[in-house]
C-alpha positions in Angstrom: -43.7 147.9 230.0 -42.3 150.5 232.4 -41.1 153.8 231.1 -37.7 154.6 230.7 -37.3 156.4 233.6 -39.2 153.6 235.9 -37.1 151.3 234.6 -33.8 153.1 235.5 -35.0 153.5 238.9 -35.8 149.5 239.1 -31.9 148.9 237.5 -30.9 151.3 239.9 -32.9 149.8 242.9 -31.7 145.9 241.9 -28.1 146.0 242.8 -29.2 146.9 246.4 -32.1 144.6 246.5 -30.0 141.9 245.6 -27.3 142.7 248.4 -30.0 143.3 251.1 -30.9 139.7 250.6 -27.4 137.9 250.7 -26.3 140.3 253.5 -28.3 137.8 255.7 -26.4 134.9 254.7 -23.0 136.2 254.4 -21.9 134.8 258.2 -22.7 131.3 257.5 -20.8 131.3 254.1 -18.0 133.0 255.6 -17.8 130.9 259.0 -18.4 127.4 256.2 -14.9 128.8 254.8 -13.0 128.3 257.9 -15.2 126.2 260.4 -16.3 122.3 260.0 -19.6 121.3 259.2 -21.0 121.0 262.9 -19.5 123.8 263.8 -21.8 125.7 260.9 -24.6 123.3 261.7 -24.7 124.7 265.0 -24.4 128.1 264.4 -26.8 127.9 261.7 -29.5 126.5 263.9 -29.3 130.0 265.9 -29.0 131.9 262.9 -31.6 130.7 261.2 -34.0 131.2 264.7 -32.5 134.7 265.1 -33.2 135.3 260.7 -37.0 134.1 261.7 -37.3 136.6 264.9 -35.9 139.2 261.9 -38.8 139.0 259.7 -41.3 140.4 262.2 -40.0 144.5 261.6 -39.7 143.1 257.8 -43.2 142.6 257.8 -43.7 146.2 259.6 -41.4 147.3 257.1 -43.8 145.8 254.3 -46.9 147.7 255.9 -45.2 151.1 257.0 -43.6 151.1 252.9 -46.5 152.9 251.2 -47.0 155.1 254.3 -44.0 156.6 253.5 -44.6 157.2 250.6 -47.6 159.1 250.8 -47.2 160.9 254.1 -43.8 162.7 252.2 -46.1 163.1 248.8 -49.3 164.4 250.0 -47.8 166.1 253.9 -44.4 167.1 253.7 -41.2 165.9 255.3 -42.6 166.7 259.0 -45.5 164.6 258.3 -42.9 162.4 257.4 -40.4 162.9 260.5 -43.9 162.4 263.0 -44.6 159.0 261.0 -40.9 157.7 261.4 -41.0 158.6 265.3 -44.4 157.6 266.4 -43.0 154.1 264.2 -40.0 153.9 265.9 -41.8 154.2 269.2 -44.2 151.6 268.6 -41.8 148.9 267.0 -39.4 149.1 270.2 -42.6 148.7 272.8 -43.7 145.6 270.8 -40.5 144.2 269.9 -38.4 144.2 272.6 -41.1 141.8 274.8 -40.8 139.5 271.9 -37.4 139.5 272.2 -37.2 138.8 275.8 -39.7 135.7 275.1 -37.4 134.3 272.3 -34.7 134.6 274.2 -36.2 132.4 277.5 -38.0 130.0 274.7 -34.9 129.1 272.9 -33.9 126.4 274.9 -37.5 124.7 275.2 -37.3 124.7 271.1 -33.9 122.7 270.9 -35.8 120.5 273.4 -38.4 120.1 271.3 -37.0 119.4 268.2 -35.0 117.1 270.4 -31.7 117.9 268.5 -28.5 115.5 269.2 -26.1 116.5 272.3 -23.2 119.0 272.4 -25.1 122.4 271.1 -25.2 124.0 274.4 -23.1 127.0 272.3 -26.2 127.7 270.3 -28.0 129.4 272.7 -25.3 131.8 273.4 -24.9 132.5 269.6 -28.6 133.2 269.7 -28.5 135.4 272.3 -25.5 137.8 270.8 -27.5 137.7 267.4 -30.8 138.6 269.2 -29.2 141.5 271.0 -28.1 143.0 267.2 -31.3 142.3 266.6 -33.1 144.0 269.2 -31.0 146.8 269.4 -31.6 148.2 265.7 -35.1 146.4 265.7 -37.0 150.1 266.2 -34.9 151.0 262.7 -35.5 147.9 260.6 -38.9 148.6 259.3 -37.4 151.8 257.6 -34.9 150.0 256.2 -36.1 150.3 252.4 -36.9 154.5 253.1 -34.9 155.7 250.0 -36.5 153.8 247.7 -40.1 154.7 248.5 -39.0 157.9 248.6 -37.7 157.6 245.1 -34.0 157.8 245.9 -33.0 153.9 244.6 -29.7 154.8 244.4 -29.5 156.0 248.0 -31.1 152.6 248.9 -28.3 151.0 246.6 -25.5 152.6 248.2 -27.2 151.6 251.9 -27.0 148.2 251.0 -23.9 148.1 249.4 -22.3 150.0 252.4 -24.0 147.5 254.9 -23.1 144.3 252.9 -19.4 145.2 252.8 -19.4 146.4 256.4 -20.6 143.4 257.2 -18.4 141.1 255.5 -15.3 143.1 256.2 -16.3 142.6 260.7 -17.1 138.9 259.8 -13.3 138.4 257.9 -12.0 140.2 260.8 -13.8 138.2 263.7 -14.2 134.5 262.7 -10.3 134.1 261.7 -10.4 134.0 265.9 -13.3 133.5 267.4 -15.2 131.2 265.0 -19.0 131.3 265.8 -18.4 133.4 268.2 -17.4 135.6 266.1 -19.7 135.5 263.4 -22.2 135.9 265.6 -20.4 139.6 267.0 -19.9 140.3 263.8 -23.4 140.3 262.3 -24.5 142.1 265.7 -21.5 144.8 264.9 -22.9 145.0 261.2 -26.4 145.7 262.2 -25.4 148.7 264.6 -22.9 150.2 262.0 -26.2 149.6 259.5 -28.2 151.5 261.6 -25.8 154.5 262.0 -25.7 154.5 257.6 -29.3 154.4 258.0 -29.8 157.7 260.2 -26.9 159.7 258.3 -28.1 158.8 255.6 -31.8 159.8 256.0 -30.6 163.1 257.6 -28.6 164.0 254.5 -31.1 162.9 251.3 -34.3 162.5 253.3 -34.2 165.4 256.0 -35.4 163.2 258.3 -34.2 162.5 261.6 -33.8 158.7 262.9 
């Protein structure tokens, strides 16, 4: 059994953990409120390419964790600060050329799964999600940096800030725009994400995004 301080710090950690995950979600079941079912069919199909594209800096994320960890335990925060840059510079030369391939592939894989007629829009979702995407992709795979630096309500309050944020663009948007405007929305989210992340890490980490 965990200790009683372990175990605060996991009840502290859940709330965020739980958010992080539906904050992925959130656009579809917003746009389903107000949209008909091809409509959300649609979008989802881009969604759910751009949500598959997203678990490539997850999965840096889920290697880089421990490193954290141990660089701020064992080096100091500027062993810390080099980690996070030399990261971020490596994530954007080997993301963004991934980026630019899923974005020219996209229409070959509607092709190929030979989908009905009538979702020439779901390209052009794809591409405003992808360009979220891309553009806080270098950030992403410190997304969970309060935690392993044993701050889990920091991490809380991140995704609790970024869930909200990102509800509150998409209530805004898709009354108008529809798909469209999830799609904006989610990209608006992750930038505004982003900027929590780097205040954030400036204020409790003394780090430098």
């Amino acid at each position: 059994l965990p200790r009683p301080c372990q175990a605060a710090r996991i009840w502290r950690a859940l709330p965020g953990n739980l958010l992080a995950d539906i904050n992925t979600r959130a656009d579809i079941f917003l746009l389903g409120l107000s949209c008909s079912d091809r409509v959300v069919g649609t979008y989802g199909l881009a969604a759910m390419v751009a949500e598959g594209f997203a678990q490539i800096p997850l999965v840096l994320r889920m290697n880089v964790n421990p490193l954290l960890t141990i660089r701020q335990a064992e080096q100091g925060t500027a062993a810390l600060q080099h980690l996070v840059t030399r990261g971020k510079s490596l994530a954007r030369k080997f993301l963004f050329p991934l980026g630019v391939v899923a974005l020219l592939g996209y229409p070959g894989l509607v092709r190929l799964l030979a989908l009905p007629p009538g979702l020439d829009d779901t390209w052009g979702y794809f591409s405003v999600l992808l360009a979220g995407l891309l553009a806080s992709a270098p950030y992403l795979p410190f997304s969970m940096l309060f935690n392993q630096l044993g701050k889990p309500g920091c991490q809380t309050a991140y995704w609790t800030l970024s869930f909200l944020t990102n509800v509150g663009i998409n209530l805004l948007l898709i009354p108008t725009w529809g798909p469209w405007g999830a799609a904006l929305a989610s990209s608006l989210a992750l930038l505004c994400q982003i900027v929590y992340l780097k205040v954030m890490a400036a204020k409790y980490a003394g780090i430098r995004l």
